[in-house]
C-alpha positions in Angstrom: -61.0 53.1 194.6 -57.7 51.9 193.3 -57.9 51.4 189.3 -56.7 48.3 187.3 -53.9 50.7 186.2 -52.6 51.2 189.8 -53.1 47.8 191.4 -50.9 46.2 188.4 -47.7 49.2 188.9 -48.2 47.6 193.1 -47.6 44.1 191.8 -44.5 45.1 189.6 -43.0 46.9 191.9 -43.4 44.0 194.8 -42.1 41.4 192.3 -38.8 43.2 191.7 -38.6 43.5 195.5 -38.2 39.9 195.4 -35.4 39.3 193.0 -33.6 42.1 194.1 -33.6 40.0 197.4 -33.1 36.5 195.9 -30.0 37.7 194.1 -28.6 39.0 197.6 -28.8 36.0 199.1 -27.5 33.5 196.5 -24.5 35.8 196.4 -23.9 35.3 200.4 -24.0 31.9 200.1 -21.4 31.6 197.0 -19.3 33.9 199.4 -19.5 31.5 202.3 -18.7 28.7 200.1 -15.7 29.8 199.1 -14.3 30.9 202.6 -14.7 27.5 203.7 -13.0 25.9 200.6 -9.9 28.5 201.6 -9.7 27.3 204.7 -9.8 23.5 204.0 -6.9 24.8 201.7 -5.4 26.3 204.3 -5.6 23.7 206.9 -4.2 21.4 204.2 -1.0 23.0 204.1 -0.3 24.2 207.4 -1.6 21.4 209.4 1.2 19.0 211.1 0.3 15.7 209.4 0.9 17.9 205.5 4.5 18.0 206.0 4.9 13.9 206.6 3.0 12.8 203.7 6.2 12.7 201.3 7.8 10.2 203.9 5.0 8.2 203.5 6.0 8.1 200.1 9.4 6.5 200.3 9.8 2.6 200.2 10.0 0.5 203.6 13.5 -1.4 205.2 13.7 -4.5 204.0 13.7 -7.6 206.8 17.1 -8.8 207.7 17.8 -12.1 208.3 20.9 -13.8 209.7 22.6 -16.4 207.2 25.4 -19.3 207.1 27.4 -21.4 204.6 26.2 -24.9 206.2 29.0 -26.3 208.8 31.3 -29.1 207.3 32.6 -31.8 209.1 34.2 -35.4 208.5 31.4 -37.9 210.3 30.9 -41.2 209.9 27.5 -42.6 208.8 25.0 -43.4 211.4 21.3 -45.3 211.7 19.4 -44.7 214.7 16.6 -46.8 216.0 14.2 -47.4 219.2 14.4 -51.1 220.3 13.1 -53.5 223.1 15.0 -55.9 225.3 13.9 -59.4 225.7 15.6 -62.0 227.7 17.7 -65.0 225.7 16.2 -67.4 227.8 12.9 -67.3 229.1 11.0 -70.4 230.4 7.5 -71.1 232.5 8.6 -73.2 235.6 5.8 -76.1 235.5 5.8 -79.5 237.3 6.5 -83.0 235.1 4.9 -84.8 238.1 1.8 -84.2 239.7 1.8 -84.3 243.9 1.3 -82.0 246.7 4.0 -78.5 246.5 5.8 -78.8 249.9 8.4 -76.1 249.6 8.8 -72.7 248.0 12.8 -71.8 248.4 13.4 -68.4 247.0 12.1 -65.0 247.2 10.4 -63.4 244.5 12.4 -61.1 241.7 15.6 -62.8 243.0 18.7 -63.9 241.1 18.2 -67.6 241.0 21.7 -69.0 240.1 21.3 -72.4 237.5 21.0 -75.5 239.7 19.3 -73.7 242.7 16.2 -75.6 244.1 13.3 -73.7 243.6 10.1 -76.0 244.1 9.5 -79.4 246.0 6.4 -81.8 245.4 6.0 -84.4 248.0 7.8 -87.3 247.0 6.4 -90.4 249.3 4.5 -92.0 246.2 7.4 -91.8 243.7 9.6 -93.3 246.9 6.8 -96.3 247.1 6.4 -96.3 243.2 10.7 -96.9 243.2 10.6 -99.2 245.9 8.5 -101.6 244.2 10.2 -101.5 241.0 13.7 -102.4 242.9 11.7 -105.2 244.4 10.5 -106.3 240.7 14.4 -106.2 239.6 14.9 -108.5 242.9 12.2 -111.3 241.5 13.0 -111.4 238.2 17.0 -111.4 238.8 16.2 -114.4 241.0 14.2 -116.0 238.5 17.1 -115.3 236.2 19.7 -117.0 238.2 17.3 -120.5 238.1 16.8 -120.2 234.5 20.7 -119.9 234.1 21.3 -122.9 236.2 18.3 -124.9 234.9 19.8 -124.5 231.4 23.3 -125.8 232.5 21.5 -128.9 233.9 20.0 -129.2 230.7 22.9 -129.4 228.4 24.4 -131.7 230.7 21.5 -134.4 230.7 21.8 -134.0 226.7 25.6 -134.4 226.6 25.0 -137.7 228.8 22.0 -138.9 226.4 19.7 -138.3 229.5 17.8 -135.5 228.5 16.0 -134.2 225.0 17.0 -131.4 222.8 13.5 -130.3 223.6 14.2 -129.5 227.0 17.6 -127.6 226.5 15.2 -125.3 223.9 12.9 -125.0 226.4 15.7 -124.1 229.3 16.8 -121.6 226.5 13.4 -120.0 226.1 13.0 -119.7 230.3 16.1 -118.0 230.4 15.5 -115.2 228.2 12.0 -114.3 229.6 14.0 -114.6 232.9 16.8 -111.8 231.3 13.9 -110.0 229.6 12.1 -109.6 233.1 15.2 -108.2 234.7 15.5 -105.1 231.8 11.7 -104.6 232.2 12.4 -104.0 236.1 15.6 -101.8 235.2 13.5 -100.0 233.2 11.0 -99.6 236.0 13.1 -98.2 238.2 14.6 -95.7 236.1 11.3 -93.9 235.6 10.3 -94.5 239.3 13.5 -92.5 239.8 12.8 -90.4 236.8 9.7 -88.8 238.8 11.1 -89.0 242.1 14.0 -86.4 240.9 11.9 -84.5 239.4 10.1 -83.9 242.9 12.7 -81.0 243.3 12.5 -78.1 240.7 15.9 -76.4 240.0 16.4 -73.3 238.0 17.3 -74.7 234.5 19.8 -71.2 234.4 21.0 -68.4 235.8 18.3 -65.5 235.9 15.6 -63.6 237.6 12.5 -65.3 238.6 9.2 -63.7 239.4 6.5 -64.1 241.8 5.0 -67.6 242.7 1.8 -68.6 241.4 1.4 -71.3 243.7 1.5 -72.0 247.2 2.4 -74.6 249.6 -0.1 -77.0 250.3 -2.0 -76.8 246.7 -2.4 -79.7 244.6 -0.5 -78.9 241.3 -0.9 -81.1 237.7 2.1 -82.1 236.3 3.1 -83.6 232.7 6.4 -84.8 230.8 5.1 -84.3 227.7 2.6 -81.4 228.3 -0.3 -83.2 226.9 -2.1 -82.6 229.3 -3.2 -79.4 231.7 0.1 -78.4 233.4 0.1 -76.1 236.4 1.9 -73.0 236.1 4.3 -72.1 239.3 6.5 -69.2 238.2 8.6 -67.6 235.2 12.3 -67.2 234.7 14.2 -65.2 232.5 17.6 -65.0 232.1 19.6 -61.3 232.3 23.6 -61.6 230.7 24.2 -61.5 228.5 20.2 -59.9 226.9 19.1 -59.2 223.6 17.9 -56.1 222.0 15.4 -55.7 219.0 14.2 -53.2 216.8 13.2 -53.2 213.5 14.4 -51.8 210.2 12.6 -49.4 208.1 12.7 -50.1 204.3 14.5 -46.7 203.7 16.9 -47.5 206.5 17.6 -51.0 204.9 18.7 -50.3 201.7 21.0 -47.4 203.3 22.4 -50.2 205.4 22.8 -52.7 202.5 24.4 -50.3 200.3 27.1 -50.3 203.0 27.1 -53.8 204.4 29.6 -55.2 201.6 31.9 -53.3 202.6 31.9 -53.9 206.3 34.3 -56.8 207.6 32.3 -59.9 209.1 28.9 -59.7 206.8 26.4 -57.7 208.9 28.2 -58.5 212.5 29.6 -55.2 214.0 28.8 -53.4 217.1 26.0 -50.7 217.6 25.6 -48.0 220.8 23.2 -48.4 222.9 21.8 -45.1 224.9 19.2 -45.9 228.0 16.4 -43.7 228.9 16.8 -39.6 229.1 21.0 -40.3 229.1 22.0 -38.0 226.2 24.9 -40.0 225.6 25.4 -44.0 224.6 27.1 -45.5 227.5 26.4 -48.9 226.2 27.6 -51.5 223.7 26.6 -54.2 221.9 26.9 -56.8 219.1 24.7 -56.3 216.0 24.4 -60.3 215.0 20.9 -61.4 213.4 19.4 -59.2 210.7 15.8 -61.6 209.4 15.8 -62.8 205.9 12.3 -60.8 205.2 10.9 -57.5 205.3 7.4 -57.6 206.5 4.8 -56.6 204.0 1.9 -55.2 206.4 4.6 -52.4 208.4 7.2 -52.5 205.7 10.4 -53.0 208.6 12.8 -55.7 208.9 13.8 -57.3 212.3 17.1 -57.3 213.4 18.8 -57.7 216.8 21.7 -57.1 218.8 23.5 -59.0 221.9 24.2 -56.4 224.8 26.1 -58.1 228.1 24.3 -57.0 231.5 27.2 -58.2 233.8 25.3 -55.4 236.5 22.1 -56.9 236.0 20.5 -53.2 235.1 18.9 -54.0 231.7 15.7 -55.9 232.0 13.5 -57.6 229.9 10.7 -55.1 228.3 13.0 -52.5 228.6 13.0 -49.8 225.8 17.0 -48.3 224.5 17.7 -46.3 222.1 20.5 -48.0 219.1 22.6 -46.1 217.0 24.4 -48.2 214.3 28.1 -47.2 212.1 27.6 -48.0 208.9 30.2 -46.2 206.9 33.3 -44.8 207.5 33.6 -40.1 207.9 33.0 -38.3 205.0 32.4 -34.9 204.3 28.5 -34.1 205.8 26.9 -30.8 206.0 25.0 -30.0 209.1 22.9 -26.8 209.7 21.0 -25.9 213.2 17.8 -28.0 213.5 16.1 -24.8 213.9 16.3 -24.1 210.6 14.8 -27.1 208.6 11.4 -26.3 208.3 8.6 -29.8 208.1 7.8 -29.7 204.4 4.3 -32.1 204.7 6.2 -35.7 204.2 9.3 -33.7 203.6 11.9 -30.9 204.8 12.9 -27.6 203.4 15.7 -24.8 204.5 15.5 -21.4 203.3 18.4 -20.2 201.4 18.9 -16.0 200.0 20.3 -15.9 196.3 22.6 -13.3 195.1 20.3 -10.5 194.8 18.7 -10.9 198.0 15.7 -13.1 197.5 14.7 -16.3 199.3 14.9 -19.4 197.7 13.6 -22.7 199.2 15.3 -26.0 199.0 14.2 -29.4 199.4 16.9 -31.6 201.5 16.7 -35.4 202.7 18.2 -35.2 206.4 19.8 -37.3 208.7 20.4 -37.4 212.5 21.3 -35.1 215.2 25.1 -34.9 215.6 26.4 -32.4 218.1 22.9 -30.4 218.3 23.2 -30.0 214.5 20.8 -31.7 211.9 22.8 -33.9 209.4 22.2 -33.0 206.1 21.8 -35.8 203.7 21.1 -34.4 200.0 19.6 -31.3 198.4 22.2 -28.4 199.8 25.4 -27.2 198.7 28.0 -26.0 200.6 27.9 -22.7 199.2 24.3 -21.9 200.0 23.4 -19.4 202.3 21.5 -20.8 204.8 19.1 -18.3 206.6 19.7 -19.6 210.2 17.6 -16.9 212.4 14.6 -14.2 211.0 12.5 -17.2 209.8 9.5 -15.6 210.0 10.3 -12.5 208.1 11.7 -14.9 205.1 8.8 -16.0 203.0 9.8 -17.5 199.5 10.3 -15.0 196.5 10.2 -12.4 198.6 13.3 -9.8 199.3 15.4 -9.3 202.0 18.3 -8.1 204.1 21.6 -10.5 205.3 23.4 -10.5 208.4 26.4 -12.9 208.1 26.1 -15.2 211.2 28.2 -18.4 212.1 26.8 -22.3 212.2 28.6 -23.9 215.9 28.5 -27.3 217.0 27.1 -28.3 220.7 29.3 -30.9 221.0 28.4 -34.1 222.7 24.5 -33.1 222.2 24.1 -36.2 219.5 
């Protein structure tokens, strides 16, 4: 049997078995770490991507951006607006007799020159309504001509104290019912005639007339005075010389009217007229009626021009393009339109400083003259206008110039 004494030196020596052990083990592990932090170390500074991390380091190119002293040139001041032809005469053909429509003698959308029959009504009652009328003038100048001679009978018989006073007033009295009767059947005939003429419906002017609304054979309603229902048989409008409206905006109006005393002839002068996709104004025209009030609800003014249309081209309805000189050239900055940037309500162009920064600027611009936008206020002509590498030119922000050159596409207005 093993004694206390013996089983307790067992235990002892077993325990220090153990930490002898432990303390091998723990020592492996510290060694292990440490090889691996060496060669994470080492990795670090051999590896490819260690040498490039001080390039990283150094500060990146600044954008460049091509910029321009804006392009000066002597032009004139100019207004452009969109306006509307209308024709200077337009009337509804309608009949101021009523009848049967016998004839139709034109084609529809031709030139009807002034004076051309257009329309015919049948005229056989106006012909029997004249007729009778004549034949009233024929009884009462009859009746006239025995009143005249029964009055000289009278005044005889008086002279030779063989008839009354009474009788020669009475003779008197005959004969001026008798003249009175004869003006009354004048009168008759002239409107008998009156309606009878206008059987036949001429073109009151030269101009285009549209389709007919009415055919042969119908019953039409006519009227002198229009009070009552009047049938409608065509439209005609009248082509040269033709008018052109447009209107006026407020800010357009006072630049006009701060030149208009000094233009010759109060607001009368002439205005370009440019049709459809044509680039250019081929056209000409008389600026002659501005309207004595702007209108409140759109805030424009009318005004209106006189174009001649000797070719007939222009029609009625018609949409142009007008451009309008009102002041003489002056110096006037222009820059490509590709550099004004829409500002909300407003514009901007970007401009570099001195040191290189971008500055923003605020500018009221005009029209397009030569492919170049007209600048009107808020640029000098020593700014440097950045003309190309928009997108790389955000305000405040630094960049790099490349001098460039501002050319006019001329003709291009």
């Amino acid at each position: 049997m093993l004694t206390r004494t013996e089983l307790m030196s067992d235990e002892r020596a077993e325990s220090n078995g153990r930490r002898t052990n432990g303390r091998a083990s723990a020592k492996l592990w510290v060694a292990a770490g440490l090889a691996g932090i060496g060669l994470v170390a080492a990795w670090l500074k051999y590896s490819p991507g260690a040498h490039g991390s001080s390039a990283d380091t150094r500060p990146a190119a600044l954008p460049q951006v091509v910029v321009s002293k804006p392009l000066v040139q002597d032009l004139d001041t100019r207004l452009g607006f969109l306006g509307q032809f209308s024709a200077i005469s337009q009337v509804e053909l309608r009949a101021q007799v009523g009848g049967t429509l016998t004839g139709i003698f034109f084609k529809d959308g031709d030139i009807a020159p002034k004076g051309d029959l257009l329309f015919t009504i049948d005229p056989r009652p106006y012909e029997i309504t004249l007729a009778e009328a004549t034949a009233q003038l024929d009884v009462a100048s009859a009746r006239l001509e025995l009143a005249d001679r029964q009055l000289d009978r009278a005044k005889d018989l008086e002279q030779s104290n063989a008839g009354s006073v009474e009788n020669v007033d009475q003779r008197i009295s005959d004969q001026r019912a008798a003249r009175a009767a004869v003006e009354d059947a004048k009168a008759r005939i002239r409107d008998a005639q009156f309606d009878l003429d206008h059987c036949r419906i001429a073109a009151p002017f030269t101009g285009r007339i549209g389709t007919h609304l009415v055919s042969v054979g119908n019953l039409i309603a006519g009227s002198r005075t229009a009070t009552s229902p009047t049938t409608l048989l065509a439209t005609l409008v009248s082509l040269d010389p033709i008018y052109l409206d447009f209107d006026m905006s407020e800010s357009d109006f006072l630049t006009y009217s701060k030149y208009r005393e000094h233009l010759k002839g109060g607001h009368i002068q002439k205005v370009e007229v440019g049709l459809g996709d044509d680039k250019q104004y081929t056209r000409n025209g008389v600026f002659d009626f501005l309207d004595n009030v702007l209108d409140r609800s759109s805030g424009t003014i009318h005004a209106r021009a006189t174009v001649a249309n000797s070719n007939l081209v222009l029609t009625p309805g018609q949409f142009a393009r007008v451009r309008l000189v009102v002041a003489p050239p002056s110096p006037t900055l222009l820059v490509p339109d590709t550099a004004v940037l829409p500002d909300q309500s407003q514009h901007m162009v970007m401009t570099v400083s001195a040191d290189g920064t971008v500055a923003p600027k605020r500018v009221e611009v005009g029209e397009i003259r030569d492919g170049l936008r007209v600048i009107r206020s808020g640029l000098a002509p020593s700014d440097r206008v950045i003309v190309d590498g928009l997108l790389h030119a955000a305000p405040g922000t630094k960049v790099a110039t490349q001098d460039g050159t501002i050319r006019s596409a001329g003709g291009q207005d």
